[in-house]
C-alpha positions as CSV (number, residue, x, y, z in Angstrom):
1,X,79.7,165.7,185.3
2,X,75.9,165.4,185.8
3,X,75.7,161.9,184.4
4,X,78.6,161.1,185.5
5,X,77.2,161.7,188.9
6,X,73.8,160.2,188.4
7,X,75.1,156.8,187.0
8,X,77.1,156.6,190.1
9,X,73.7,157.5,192.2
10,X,71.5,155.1,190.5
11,X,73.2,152.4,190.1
12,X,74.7,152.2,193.4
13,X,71.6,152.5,195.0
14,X,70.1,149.9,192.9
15,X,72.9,147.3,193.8
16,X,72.3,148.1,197.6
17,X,68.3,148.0,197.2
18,X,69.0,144.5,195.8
19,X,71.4,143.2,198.5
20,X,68.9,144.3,201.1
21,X,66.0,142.2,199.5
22,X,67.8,139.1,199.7
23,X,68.5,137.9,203.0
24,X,70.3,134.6,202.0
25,X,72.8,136.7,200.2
26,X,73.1,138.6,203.7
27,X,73.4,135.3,205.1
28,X,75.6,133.1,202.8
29,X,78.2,136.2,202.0
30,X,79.1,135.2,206.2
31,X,79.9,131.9,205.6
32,X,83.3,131.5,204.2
33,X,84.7,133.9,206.2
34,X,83.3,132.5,209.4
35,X,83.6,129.1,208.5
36,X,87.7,129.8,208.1
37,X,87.5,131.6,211.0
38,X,86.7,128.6,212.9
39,X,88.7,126.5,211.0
40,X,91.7,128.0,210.5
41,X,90.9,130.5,213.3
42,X,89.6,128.7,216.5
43,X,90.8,125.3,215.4
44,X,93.9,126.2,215.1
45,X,94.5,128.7,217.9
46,X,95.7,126.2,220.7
47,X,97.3,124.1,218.5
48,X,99.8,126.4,217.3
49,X,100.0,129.2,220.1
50,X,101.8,132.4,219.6
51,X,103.2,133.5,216.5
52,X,105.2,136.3,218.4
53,X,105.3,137.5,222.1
54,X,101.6,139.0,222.4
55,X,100.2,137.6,219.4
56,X,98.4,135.3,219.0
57,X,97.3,132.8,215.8
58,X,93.7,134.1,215.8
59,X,94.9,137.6,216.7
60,X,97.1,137.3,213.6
61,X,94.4,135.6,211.3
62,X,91.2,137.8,212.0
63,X,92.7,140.8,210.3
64,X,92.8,138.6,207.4
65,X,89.7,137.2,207.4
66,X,88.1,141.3,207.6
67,X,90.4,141.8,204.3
68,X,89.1,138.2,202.6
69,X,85.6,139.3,203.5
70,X,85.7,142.7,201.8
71,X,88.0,141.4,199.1
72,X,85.5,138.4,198.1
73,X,82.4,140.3,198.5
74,X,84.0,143.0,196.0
75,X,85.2,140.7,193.6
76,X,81.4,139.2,192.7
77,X,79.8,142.9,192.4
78,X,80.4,141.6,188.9
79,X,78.3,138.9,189.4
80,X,75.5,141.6,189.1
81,X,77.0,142.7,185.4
82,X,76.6,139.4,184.5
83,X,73.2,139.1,185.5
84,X,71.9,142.3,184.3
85,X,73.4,141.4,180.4
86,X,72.0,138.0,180.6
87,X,68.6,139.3,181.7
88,X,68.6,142.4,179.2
89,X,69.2,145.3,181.7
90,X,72.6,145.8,181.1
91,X,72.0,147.0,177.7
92,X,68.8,149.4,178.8
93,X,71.8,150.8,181.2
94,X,74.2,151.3,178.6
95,X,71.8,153.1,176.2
96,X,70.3,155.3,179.2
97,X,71.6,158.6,179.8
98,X,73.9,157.8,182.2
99,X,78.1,157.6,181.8
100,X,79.1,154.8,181.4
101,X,82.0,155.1,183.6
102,X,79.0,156.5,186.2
103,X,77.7,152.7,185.4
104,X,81.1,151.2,186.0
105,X,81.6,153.6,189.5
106,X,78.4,152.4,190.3
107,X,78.8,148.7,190.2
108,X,81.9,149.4,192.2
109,X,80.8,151.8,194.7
110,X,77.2,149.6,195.4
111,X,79.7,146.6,195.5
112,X,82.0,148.1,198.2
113,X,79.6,149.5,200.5
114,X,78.0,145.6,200.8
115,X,81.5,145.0,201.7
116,X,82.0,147.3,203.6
117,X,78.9,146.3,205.8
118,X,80.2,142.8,205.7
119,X,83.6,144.0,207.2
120,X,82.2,146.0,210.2
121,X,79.9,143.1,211.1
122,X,83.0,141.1,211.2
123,X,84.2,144.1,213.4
124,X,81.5,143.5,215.9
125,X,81.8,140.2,216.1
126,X,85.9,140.6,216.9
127,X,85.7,140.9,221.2
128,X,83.7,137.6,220.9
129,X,87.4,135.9,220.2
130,X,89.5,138.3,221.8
131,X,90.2,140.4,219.5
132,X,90.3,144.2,220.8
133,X,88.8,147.1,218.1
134,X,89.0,150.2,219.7
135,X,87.2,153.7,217.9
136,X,90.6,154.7,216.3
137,X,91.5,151.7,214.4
138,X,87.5,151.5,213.4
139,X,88.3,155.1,211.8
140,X,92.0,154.2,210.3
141,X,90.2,151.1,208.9
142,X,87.4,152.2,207.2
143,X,89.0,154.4,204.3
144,X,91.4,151.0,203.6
145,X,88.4,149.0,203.7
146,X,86.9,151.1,201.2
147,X,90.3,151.2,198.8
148,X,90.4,147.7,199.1
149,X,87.3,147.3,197.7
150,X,87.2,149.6,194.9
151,X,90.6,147.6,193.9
152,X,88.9,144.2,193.6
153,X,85.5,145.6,192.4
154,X,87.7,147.0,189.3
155,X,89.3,143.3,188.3
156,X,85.6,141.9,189.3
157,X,83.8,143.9,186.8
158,X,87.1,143.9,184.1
159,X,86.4,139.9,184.3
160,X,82.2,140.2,183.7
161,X,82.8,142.9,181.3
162,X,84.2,139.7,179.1
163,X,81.6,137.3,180.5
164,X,78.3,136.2,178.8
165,X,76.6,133.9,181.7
166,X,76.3,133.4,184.8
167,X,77.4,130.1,184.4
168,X,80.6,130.8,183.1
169,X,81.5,133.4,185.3
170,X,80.9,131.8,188.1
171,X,84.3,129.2,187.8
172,X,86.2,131.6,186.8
173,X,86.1,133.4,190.3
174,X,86.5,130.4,192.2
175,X,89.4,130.3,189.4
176,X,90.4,133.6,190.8
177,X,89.5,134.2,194.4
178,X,90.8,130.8,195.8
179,X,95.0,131.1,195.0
180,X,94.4,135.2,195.8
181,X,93.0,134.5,198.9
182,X,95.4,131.2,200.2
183,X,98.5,132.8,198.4
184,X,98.5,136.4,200.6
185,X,99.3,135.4,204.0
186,X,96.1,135.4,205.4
187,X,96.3,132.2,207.3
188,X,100.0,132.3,207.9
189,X,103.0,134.1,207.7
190,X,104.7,134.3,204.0
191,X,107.8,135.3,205.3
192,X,108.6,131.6,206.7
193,X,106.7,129.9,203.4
194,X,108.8,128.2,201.4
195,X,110.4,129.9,198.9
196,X,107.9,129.3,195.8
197,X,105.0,130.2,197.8
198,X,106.8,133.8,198.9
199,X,108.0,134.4,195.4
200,X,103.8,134.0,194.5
201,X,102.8,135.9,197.2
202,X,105.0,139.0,196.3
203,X,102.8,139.1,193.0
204,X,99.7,138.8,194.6
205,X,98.0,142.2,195.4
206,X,95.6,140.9,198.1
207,X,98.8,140.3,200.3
208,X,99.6,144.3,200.6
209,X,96.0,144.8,201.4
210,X,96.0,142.1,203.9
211,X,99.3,143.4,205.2
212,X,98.2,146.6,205.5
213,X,94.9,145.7,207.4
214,X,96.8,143.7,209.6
215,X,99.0,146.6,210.7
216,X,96.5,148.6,211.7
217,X,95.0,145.4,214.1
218,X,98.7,144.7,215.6
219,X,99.9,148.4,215.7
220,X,100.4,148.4,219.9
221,X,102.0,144.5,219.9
222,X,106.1,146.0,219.2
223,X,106.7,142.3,218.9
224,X,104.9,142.0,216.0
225,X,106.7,145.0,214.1
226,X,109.8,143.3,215.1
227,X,108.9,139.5,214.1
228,X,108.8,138.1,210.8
229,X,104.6,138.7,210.7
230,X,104.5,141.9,209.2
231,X,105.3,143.2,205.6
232,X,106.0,141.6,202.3
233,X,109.6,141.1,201.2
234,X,110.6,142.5,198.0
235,X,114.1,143.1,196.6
236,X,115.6,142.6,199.9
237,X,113.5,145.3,201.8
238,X,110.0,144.8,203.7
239,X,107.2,146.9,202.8
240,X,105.7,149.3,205.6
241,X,102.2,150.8,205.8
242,X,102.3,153.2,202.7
243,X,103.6,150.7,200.0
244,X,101.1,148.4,201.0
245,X,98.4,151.2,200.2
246,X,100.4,152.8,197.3
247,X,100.1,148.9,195.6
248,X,96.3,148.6,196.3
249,X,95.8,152.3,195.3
250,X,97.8,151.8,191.9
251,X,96.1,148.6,191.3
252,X,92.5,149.8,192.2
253,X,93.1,152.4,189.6
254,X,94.4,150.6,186.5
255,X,91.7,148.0,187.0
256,X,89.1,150.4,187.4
257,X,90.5,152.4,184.5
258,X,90.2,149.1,182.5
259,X,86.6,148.3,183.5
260,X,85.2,151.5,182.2
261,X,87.3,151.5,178.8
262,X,85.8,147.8,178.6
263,X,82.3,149.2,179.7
264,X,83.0,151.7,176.6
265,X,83.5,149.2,173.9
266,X,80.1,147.4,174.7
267,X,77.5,148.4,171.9
């Protein structure tokens, strides 16, 4: 259990030691979420008006946009994998004695908590468009948040386990992110897509984590549990609170389960 517990230590301090050394990470990690924000957010807000009786279109998409952030940011902790084999250090890690699932852990764990400080900036920054975050959803939030994150972390380092460069790593999670993020609801209700789109969407695992983040944000408006903007249809019935977790929770386990046996075959 010790190096089990001192992979997890080490290299999740050494991811976070990194992310606070370079500021136009900090910065650029803000600006596809705040650049959809005010595109599909604040652009869009007038324009289409509410989506039910006390919601709102930025009300609706904000909760998304704290899921894509987290989600995104996850998802290229295994940009650091990649890095760290092209550069040599990968292998120093993998020799060291340290688990390698304590490795893998600690990819994911140094990855999530940079997401997770993304999505509680985003958090701040909600009242700014009228978006109310009170100290209980903050407290509901944070554990999904965190599950979230360990889900995508898994597929992000299960992809740069496989990966040689940079280079090539990078289009294949624009190859990834962009129809996982546009294909679960974030920006509009997938219950009123057409058909195609909602049959996608059902197969996409961001939607249940975006689902189940949006919950939490619309829990007081009734009109929203009663409208067509919450849950995820599947075999005729409409997912609630704990299938959307019990789907992120079962996926965040089989990927990360995969990452380490990957992590294992490395010489």
């Amino acid at each position: 259990m010790e190096p089990l517990v001192r992979g997890v230590w080490v290299v999740a301090y050494r991811e976070l030691l990194r992310y606070a050394q370079e500021r136009s990470r900090i910065v650029s990690s803000f600006a596809m979420p705040l650049t959809f924000l005010a595109i599909f957010g604040a652009g869009l807000n007038r324009s289409i008006g509410p989506l039910t009786p006390g919601v709102n279109f930025i009300q609706y998409v904000y909760p998304g946009v704290i899921a894509m952030t987290v989600l995104t940011t996850s998802l290229t902790s295994g940009v650091s994998v990649v890095w760290d084999r092209e550069f040599g250090f990968l292998k120093e890690l993998l020799v060291a004695p340290l688990s390698r699932a304590g490795v893998v852990l600690g990819k994911a764990a140094g990855g999530v908590a940079v997401a997770l400080i993304q999505g509680l900036v985003m958090l701040v920054l909600a009242p700014a468009v009228g978006v109310s975050v009170s100290p209980g959803l903050v407290v509901k939030l944070v554990p999904l948040l965190v599950l979230i994150g360990f889900a995508f972390s898994g597929l992000g380092l299960v992809l740069a386990s496989r990966m040689r460069s940079l280079q090539g790593f990078q289009p294949v999670m624009q190859m990834v992110v962009f129809p996982l993020v546009f294909l679960s609801g974030i920006f509009f209700p997938l219950n009123n897509a057409p058909r195609w789109m909602e049959v996608l969407s059902r197969i996409d695992p961001v939607t249940y984590g975006v689902d189940a983040v949006r919950r939490l944000f619309l829990a007081g408006a009734s009109a929203a549990e009663e409208a067509p903007v919450l849950g995820v249809r599947v075999l005729g019935h409409t997912t609630g609170m704990f299938a959307d977790v019990l789907v992120v929770a079962l996926l965040g386990a089989a990927l990360m389960s995969a990452a380490v046996w990957s992590f294992n075959r490395e010489g």
